[in-house]
N, C-alpha and C positions, 0 to 999 in steps of 0.2 A: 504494500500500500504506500511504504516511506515513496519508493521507487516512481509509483505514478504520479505523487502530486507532484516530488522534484521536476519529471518531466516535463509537467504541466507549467510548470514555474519558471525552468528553463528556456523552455518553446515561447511563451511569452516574453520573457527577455529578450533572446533573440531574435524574435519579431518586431519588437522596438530598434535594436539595434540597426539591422538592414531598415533603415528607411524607405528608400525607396528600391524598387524590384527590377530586379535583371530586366523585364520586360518594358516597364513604364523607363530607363534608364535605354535604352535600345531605340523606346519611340521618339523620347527627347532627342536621342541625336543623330532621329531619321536615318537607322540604317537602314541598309536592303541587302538582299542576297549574302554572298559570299561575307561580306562584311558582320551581317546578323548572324550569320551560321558562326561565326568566329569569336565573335563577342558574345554571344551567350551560353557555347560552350565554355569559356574561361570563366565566364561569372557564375555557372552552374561548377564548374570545379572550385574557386573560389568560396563560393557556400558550403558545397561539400565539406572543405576544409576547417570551418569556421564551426560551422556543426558540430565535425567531430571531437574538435578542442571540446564544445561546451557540451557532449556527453559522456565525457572519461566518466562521470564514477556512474552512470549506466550499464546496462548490463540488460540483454533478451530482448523481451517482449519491448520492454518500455525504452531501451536502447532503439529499437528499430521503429518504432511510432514516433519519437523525437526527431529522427532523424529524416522520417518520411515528411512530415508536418513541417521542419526547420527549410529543409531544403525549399519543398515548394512553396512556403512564403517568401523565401528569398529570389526561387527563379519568379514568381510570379502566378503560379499557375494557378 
């Protein structure tokens, strides 16, 4: 239970922190094609990484929901 609210707490944190989303950060600067494919693939690694710093003391279930939920607030989706 500790498990799930952390995640909860966490995911919220870093929903704050990413202000603004891979995507709405893509529309700002009008990309297209090649360009957007490139740029949102590093911002979606970028998240990736930022994620997994903020669920070290995770673990399973509530590790993989934090991580599903962090990300796609961050890319946008």
């Amino acid at each position: 239970m500790k498990q799930i609210i952390l995640a909860v707490v966490i995911a919220a944190f870093a929903g704050q922190a990413q202000a603004a989303s891979c995507k709405s950060q893509a529309a700002d600067k009008k990309l297209a094609g090649a360009a957007l494919t490139s740029f949102m693939k590093k911002c979606e690694s970028d998240a990736t990484a930022a994620c997994e710093k903020s669920s070290v003391k995770l673990a399973g279930a509530a590790k993989t929901s934090h991580m599903k939920k962090c990300v796609a607030d961050a890319v946008g989706n």
